[in-house]
C-alpha positions as CSV (number, residue, x, y, z in Angstrom):
1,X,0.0,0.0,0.0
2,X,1.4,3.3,-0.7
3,X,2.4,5.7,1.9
4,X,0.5,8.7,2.0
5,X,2.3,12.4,2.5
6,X,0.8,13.6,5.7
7,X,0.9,10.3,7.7
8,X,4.3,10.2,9.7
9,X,7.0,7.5,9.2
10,X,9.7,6.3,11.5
11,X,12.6,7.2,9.2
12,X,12.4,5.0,6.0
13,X,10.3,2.6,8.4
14,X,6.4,2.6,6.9
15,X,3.7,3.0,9.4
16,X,3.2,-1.1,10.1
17,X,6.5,-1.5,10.7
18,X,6.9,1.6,13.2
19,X,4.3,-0.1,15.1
20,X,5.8,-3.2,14.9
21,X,9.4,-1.6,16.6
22,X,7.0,-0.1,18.9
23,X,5.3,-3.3,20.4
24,X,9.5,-4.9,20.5
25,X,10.3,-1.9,22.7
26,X,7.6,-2.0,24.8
27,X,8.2,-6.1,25.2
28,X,11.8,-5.1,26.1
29,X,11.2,-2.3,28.7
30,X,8.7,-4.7,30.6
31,X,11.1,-7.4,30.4
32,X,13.5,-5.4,32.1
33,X,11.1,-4.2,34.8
34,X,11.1,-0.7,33.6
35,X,7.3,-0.2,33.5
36,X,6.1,3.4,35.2
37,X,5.1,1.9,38.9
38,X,2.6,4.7,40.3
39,X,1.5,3.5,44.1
40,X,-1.7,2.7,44.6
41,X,-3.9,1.5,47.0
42,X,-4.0,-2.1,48.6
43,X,-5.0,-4.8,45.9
44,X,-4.6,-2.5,43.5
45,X,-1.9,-3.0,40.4
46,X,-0.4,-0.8,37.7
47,X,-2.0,-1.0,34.3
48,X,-0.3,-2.5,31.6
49,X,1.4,-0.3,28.7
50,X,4.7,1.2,27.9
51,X,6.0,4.0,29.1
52,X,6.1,6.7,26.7
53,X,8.7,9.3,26.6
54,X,8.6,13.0,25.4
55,X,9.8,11.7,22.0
56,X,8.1,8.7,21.7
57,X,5.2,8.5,18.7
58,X,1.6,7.3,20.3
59,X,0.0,4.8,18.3
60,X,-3.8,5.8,18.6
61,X,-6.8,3.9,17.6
62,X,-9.9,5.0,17.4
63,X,-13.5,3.0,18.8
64,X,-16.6,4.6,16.7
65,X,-15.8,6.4,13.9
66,X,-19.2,7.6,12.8
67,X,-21.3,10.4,11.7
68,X,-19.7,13.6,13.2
69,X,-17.4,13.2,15.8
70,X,-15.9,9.7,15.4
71,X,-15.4,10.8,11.6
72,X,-13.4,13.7,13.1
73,X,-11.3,12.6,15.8
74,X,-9.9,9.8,13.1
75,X,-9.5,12.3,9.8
76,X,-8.4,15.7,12.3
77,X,-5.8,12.9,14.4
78,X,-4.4,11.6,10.9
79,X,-4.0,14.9,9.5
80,X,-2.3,16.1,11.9
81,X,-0.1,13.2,12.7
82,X,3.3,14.8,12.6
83,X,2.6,17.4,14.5
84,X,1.4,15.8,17.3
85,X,3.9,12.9,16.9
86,X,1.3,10.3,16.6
87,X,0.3,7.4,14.4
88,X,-3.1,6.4,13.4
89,X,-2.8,2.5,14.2
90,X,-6.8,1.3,14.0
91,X,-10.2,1.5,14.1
92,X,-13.0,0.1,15.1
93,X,-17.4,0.1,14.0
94,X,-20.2,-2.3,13.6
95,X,-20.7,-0.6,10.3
96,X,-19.0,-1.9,6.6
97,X,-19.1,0.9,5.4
98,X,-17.6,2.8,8.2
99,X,-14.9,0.7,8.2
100,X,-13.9,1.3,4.6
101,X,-14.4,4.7,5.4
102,X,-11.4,4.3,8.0
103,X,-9.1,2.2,5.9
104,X,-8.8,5.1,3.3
105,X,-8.7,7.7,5.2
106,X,-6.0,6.7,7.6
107,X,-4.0,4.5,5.1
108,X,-5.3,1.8,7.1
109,X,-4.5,-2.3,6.3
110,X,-7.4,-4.7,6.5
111,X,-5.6,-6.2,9.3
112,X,-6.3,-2.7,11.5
113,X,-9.9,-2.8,11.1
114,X,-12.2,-4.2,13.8
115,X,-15.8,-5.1,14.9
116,X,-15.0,-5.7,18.2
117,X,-13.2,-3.2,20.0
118,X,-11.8,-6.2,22.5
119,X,-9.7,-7.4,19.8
120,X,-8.4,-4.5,18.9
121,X,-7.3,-4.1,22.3
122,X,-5.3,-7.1,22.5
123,X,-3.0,-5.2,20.5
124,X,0.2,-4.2,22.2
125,X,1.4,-2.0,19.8
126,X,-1.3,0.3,20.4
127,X,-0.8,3.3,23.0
128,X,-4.0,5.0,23.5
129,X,-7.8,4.9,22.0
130,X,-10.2,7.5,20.9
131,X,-13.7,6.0,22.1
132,X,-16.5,7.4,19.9
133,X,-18.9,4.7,20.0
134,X,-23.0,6.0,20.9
135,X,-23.6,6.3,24.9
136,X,-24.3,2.7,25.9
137,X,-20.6,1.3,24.7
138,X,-18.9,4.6,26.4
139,X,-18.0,3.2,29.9
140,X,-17.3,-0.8,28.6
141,X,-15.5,0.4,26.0
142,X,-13.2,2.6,27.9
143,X,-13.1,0.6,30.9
144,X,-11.9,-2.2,28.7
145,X,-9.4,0.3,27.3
146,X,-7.7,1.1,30.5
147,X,-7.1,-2.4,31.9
148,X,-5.4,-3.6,28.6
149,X,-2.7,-0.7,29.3
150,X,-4.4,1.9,27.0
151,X,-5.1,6.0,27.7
152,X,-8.3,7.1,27.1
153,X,-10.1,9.7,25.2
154,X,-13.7,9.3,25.6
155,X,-16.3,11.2,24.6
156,X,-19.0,13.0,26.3
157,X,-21.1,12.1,28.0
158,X,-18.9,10.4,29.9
159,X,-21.2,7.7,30.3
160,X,-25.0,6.8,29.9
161,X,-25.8,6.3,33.2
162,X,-24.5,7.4,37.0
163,X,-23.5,3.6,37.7
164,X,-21.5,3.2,34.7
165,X,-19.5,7.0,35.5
166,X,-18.4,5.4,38.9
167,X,-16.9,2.4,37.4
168,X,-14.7,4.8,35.0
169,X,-13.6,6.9,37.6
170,X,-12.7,4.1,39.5
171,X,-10.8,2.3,36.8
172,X,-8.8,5.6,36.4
173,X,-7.4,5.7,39.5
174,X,-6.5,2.2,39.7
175,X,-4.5,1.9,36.0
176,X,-3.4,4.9,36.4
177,X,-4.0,6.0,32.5
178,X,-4.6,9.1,31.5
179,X,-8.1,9.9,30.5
180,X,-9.5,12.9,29.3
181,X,-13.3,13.7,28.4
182,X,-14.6,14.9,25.4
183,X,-15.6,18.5,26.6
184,X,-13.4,20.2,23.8
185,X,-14.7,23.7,25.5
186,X,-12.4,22.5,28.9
187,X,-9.3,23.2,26.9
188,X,-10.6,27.0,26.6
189,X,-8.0,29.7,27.8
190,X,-11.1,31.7,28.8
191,X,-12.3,29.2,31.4
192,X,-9.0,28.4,33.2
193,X,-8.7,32.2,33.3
194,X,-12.2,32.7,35.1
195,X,-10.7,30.0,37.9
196,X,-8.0,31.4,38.5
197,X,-9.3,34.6,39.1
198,X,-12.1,33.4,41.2
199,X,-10.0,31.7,43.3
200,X,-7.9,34.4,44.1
201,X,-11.5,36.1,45.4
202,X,-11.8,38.3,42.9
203,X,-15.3,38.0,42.3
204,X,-16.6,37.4,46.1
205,X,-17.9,34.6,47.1
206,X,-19.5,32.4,44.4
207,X,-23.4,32.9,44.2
208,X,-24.8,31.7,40.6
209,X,-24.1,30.8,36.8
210,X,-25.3,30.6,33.7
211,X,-24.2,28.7,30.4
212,X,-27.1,28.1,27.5
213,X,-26.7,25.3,24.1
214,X,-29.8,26.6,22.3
215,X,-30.1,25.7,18.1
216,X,-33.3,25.6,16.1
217,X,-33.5,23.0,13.8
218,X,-36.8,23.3,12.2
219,X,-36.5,19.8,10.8
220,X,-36.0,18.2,14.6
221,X,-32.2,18.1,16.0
222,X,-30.3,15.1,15.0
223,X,-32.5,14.0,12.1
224,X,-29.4,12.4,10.3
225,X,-29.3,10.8,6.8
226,X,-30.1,7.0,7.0
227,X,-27.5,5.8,4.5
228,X,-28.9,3.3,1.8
229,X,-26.3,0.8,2.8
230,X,-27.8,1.0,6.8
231,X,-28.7,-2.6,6.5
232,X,-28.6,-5.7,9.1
233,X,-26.5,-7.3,6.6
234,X,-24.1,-4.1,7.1
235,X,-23.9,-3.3,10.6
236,X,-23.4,-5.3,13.9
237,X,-27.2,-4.8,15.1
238,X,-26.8,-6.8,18.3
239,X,-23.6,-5.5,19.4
240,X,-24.2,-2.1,19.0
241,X,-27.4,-2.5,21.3
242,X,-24.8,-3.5,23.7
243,X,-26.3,-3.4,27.5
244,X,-29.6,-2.0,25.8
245,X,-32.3,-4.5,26.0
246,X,-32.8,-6.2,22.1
247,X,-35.2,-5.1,20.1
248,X,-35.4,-4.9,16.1
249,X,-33.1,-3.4,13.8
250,X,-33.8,0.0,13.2
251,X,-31.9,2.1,10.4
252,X,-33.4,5.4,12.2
253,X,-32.1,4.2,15.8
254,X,-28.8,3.7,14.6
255,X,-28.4,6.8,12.9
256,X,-30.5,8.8,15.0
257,X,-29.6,7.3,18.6
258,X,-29.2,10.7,20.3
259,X,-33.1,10.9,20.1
260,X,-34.0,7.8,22.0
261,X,-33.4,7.3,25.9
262,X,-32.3,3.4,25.5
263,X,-29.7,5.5,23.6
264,X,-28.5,9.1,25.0
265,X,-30.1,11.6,27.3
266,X,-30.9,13.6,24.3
267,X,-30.0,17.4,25.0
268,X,-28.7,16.5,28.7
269,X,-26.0,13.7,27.3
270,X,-25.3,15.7,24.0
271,X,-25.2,19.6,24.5
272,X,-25.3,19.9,28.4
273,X,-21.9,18.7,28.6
274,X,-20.3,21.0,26.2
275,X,-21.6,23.8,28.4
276,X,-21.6,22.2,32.1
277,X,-17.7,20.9,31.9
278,X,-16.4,24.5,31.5
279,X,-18.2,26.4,33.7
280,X,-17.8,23.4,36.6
281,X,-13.6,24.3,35.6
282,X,-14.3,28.1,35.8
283,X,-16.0,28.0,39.6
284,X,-12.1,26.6,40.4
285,X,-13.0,24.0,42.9
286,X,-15.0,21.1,41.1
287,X,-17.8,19.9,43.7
288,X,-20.4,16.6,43.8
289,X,-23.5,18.3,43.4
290,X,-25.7,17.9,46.4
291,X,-29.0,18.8,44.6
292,X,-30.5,18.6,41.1
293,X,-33.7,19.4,39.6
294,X,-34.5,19.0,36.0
295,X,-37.2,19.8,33.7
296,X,-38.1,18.8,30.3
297,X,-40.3,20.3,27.5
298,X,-41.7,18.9,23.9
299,X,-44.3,20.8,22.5
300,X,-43.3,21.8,19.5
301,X,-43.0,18.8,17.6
302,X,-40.3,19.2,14.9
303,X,-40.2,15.3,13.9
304,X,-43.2,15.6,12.2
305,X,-41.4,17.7,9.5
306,X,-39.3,15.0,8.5
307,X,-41.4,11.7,7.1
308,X,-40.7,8.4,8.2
309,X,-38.6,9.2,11.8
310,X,-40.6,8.8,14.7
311,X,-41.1,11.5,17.3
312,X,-38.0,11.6,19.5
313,X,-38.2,10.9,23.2
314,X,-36.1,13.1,24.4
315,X,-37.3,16.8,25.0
316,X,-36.7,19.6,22.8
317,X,-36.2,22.3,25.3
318,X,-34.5,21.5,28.4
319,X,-33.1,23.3,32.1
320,X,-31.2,22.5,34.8
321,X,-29.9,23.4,37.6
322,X,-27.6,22.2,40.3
323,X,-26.6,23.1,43.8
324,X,-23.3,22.7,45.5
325,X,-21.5,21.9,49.0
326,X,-20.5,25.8,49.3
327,X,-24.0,26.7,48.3
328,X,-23.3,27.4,44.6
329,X,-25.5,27.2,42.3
330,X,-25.2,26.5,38.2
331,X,-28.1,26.5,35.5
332,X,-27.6,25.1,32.1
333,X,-30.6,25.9,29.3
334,X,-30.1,23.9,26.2
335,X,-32.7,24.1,23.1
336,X,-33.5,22.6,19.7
337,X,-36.4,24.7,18.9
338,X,-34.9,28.6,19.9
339,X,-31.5,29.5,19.2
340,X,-31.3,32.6,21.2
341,X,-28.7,32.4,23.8
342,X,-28.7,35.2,26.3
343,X,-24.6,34.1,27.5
344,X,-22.1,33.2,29.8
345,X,-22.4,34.6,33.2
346,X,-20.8,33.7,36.7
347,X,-22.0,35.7,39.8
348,X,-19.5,36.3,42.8
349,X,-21.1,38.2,45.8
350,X,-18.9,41.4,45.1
351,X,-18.1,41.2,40.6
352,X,-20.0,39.4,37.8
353,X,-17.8,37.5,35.3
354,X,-19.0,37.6,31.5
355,X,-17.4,34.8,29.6
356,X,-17.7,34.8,25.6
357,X,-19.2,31.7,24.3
358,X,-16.2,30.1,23.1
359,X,-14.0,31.3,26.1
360,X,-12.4,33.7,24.4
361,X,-13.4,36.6,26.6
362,X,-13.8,37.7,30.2
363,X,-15.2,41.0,31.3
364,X,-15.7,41.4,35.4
365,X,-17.9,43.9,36.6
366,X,-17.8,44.9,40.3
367,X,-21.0,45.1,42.1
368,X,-21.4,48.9,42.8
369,X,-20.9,48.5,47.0
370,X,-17.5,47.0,45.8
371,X,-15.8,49.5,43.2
372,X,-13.1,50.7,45.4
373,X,-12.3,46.8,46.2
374,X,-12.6,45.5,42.6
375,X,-11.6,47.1,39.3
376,X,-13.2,46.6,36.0
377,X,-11.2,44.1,34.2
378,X,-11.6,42.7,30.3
379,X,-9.7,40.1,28.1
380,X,-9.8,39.0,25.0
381,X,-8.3,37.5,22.3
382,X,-7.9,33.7,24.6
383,X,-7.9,30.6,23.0
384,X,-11.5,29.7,22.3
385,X,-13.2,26.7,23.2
386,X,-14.4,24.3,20.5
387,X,-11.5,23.0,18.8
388,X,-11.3,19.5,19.2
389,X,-7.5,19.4,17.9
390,X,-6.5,21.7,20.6
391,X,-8.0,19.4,23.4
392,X,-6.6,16.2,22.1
393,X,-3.4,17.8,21.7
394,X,-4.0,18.1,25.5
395,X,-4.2,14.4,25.9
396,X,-1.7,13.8,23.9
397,X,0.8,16.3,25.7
398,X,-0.4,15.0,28.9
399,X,0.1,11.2,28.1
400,X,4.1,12.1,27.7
401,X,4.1,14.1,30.6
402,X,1.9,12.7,33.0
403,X,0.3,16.2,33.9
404,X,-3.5,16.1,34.3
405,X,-5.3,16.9,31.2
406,X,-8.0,19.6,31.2
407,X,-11.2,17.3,31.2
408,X,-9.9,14.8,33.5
409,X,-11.6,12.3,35.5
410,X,-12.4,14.3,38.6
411,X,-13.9,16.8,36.5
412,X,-15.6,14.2,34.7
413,X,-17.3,12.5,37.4
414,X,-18.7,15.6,39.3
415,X,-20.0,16.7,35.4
416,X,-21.5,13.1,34.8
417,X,-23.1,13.0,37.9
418,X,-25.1,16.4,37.6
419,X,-26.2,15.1,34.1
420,X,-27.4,12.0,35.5
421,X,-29.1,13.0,38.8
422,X,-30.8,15.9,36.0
423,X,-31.9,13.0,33.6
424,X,-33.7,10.8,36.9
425,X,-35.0,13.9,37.6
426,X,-37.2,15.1,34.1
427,X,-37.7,11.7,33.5
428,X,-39.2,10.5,37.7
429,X,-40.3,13.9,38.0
430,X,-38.5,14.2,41.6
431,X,-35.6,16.3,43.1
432,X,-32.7,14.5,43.3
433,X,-30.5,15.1,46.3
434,X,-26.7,13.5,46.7
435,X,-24.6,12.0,48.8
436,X,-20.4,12.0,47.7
437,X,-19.9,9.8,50.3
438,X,-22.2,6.9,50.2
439,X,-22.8,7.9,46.4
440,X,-26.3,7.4,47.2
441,X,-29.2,9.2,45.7
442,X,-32.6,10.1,47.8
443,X,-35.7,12.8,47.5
444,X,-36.2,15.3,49.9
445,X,-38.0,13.1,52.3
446,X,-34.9,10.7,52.1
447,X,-36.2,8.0,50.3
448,X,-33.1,6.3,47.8
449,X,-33.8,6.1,45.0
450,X,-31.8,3.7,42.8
451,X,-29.7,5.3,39.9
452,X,-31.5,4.8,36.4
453,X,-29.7,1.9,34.6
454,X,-30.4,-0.3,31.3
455,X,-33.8,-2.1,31.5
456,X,-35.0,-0.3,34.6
457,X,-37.8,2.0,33.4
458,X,-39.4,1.8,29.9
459,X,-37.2,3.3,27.1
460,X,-34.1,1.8,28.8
């Protein structure tokens, strides 16, 4: 097969045979006992994989390379290959067609193309996996990822359900990889900015925020095109149901997923996260939340301008908000059917923080019993939010160095849990107060409630 320009060689070496040097130096640095040993708690033991120096290439493989983002993680992490030092080694979907997809864009060999990510990760040769795979495969997949030796970049939601984000978090600490979520916004100047200067009490004491996803798609949000080739003799039907009970194939599920509970939260799994991860890292001290409310709207009905999908589940119009140990509070509003978004705001007891959409601006405004305290203060011009090269260049950096990457695990659990308390929630119609401790979940009247999982209420 002939070497394409923009993927990155070893020397004269062609990409198989790069990996193929990689897996004989990782064999020998084991053999030697010269694995990365982080401590860890009793019964616990290091993950497998090699160690990988400043210098060292990462073979990455990506789980889930489908319409949108699984697409661009593969194409944006090939084509940018020598600049990040990396090698596009595999992929993985239930789909054919997908598949070919993969082999010609990354120069792949039939050999690096898989239905089941499991075999895939039997690979040694392979450093780190991108996993892009709908909602239900997030936590297996990446849990699977991290015990064969494997960083992880998986994206958002973290997980489908509050049971499942536990399990990740705990499989973090105890390989030791380095996993980063998929909230490209985290790896926004603008937010990082806004942390530090709350912390350093510039804004008072934290009171509220804001942070809106609203769109308008007339033709109802996610309505996909069902290729021709969507077929049962095409695509792995029962394995992509995964935990999700079995039911027929369906052409519109698979392409349209993010509209069905057994399949996603709908706007809580797919736009709350892009706008909850940053403003969590902006209020500088990541809590649990100890108290959720959610609530759900569908009235307008934009399925029925597109024949032959059925109405979604999920609502159209959606708000939450969630209260914190130090008495914070945050509310997210995220819409398919208005796209006006009144901003970014974070309220301190003595300034207000305005932060651009992207992160790429702060203005704080003192409250007016605190002007002689707190100046008026703008920036602009900060690396925006959005750019999903930036953030995996994050990973990437942080797998060589070991630093903690901007949507990391502890962020990622205090994020998921919010989004699942809010989905129990809408969907039970109930408060949803929380315990960090006991990671238990119970009404106001202190009745537990057990965490929604696969197969527990109907569209599960």
């Amino acid at each position: 097969m002939e070497q394409k320009n923009n993927q990155p060689t070893a020397g004269s070496d062609t990409r198989r045979e790069f990996i193929k040097k990689t897996a004989t130096a990782a064999a020998a640095v084991a053999a030697t006992g010269m694995l990365k040993t982080p401590v860890y708690g009793q019964g616990q033991a290091p993950a497998r994989g090699r160690v990988i120096g400043a210098n060292d290439r990462i073979a990455v493989a990506v789980i889930g390379v489908g319409y949108g983002i699984g697409k661009n993680h593969l194409k944006g992490i090939y084509d940018n290959a020598r600049a990040n030092n990396v090698v596009v080694a595999a992929a993985c979907d239930l789909f054919n067609k997908r598949r070919d997809w993969a082999k010609e864009t990354a120069g792949l060999k039939d050999s690096d193309l898989y239905i089941d990510h499991r075999k895939l990760l039997e690979r040694n040769d392979i450093d780190a996996v991108v996993v892009a795979t709908h909602d239900p495969w997030h936590a297996q997949v990446a849990i699977d990822a991290m015990e064969s030796g494997k960083h992880v970049y998986c994206e958002k939601p973290m997980t489908r359900y509050l049971g499942e984000a536990f399990r990740v978090h705990d499989t973090v600490k105890r390989t030791g990889r380095v996993f980063q979520v998929g909230s490209q916004g985290c790896s926004a100047v603008g937010w990082h900015k806004a942390a530090e200067l709350i912390q350093a009490g510039k804004i008072g004491a934290l009171v509220w925020a804001q942070g809106y996803y609203c769109r308008n798609n007339p033709k109802g949000e996610w309505n996909y095109t069902i290729e021709k080739e969507s077929t049962p003799e095409n695509i792995e039907w029962d394995r992509w149901l995964g935990p999700v009970s079995k039911r027929p194939f369906s052409a519109d599920a698979f392409h349209r997923w993010r509209k069905y509970y057994p399949y996603c939260g709908g706007l809580l799994g797919d736009l709350v996260p892009h706008r909850l991860h940053p403003l969590v890292v902006a209020s500088g001290k990541p809590e649990f939340p100890t108290r959720v409310v959610s609530i759900g709207t569908k009235n307008v009905h934009t399925d029925r301008n597109t024949p032959g999908t059925p109405e979604r589940d999920v609502p159209e119009h959606v708000q939450l908000t969630a209260e914190f140990p130090s008495g914070f509070l945050i509310t997210v509003t995220c819409s398919t059917v208005n796209a006006k978004s009144p901003g970014f705001v974070i309220y301190g007891h003595k300034a207000t923080m305005e932060i651009g959409n992207l992160g790429e601006r702060i203005k704080m405004t003192p409250e007016k019993d605190f002007t002689e305290e707190i100046d008026t203060t703008e920036l602009a011009g900060l690396q925006p939010a959005e750019d999903i090269r930036v953030h995996e260049k994050n990973w990437f950096d942080c797998i060589r160095t070991g630093k903690t990457p901007n949507a990391n695990i502890d962020l990622a659990v205090k994020v998921q849990t919010v989004i699942s308390l809010a989905e129990m929630s809408e969907r039970l119609k109930i408060t949803c107060l929380f315990d960090e401790k006991t990671r238990k979940v119970t009404t106001g009247d202190g009745k537990v409630v057990e965490p929604l999982t696969y197969g527990m209420v109907p569209m599960s």
